[in-house]
C-alpha positions in Angstrom: -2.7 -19.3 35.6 -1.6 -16.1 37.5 -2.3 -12.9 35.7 0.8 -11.8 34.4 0.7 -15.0 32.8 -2.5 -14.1 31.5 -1.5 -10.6 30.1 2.0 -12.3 28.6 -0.8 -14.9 26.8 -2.5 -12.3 25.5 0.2 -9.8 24.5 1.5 -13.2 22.6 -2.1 -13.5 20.7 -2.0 -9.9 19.4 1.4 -10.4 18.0 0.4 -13.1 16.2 -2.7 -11.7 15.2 -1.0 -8.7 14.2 2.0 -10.3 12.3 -0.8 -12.4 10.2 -2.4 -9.4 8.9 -0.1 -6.8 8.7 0.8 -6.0 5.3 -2.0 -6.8 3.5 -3.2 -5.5 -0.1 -6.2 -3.5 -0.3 -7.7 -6.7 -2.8 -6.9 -9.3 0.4 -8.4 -7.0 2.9 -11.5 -6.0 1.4 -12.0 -9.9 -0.3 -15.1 -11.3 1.1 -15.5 -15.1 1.1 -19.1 -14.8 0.2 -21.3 -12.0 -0.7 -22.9 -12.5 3.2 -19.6 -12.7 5.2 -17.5 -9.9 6.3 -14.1 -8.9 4.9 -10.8 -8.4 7.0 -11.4 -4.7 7.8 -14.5 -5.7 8.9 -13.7 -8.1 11.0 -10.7 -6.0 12.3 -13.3 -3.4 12.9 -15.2 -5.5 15.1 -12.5 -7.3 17.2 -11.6 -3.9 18.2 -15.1 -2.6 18.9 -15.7 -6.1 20.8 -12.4 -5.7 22.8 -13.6 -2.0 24.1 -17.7 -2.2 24.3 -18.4 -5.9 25.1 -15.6 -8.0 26.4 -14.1 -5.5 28.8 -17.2 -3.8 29.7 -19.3 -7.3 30.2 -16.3 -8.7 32.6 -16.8 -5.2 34.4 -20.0 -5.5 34.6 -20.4 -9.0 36.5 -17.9 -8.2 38.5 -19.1 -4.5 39.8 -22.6 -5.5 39.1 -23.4 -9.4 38.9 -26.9 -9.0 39.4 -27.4 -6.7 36.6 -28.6 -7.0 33.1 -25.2 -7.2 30.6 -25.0 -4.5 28.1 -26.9 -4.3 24.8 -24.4 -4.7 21.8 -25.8 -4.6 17.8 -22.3 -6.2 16.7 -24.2 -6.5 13.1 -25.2 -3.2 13.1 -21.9 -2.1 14.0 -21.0 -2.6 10.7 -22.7 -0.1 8.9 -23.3 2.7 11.4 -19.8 2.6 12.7 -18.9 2.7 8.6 -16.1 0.2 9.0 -15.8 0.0 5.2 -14.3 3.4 5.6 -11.9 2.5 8.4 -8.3 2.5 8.1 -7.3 -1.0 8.1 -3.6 -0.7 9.4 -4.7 2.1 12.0 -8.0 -0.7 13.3 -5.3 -3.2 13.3 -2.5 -1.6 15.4 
């Protein structure tokens, strides 16, 4: 694959991604499968922090730095001390 056809993949998988969620209730965003599991903004929530502070900044890092230790994430801990509960689902989703 050459990289434009690695963008146009991954332009294609936030569309999709996008036109699944968008319009959601309140009641199907916030439903949790089990007490333990995250909701929808949550996991919105964390796709985006993932995207910015781990995927992006890991590849960066091997790349620029390969010999380097990768970058301590507390993806559980994101949850609360980022307060994703209080997010704004349609704004973490766009």
């Amino acid at each position: 694959m050459i990289n434009q056809d690695i963008i146009n993949e991954l332009e294609r998988n936030g569309n999709v991604i996008h036109s699944l969620l968008a319009g959601l209730t309140s009641d199907v965003v916030e439903w949790r499968p089990a007490p333990d599991k995250w909701n929808l903004l949550e996991i919105t929530c964390h796709l985006v922090d993932e995207e910015i502070e781990d995927f992006r900044a890991r590849v960066q890092s091997i790349l620029e730095n390969p010999k380097n230790e990768l970058i301590k994430i507390d993806p559980e801990g994101w949850v609360a001390d980022r307060k994703y509960l209080e997010q704004d689902f349609n704004k973490s989703l766009n």
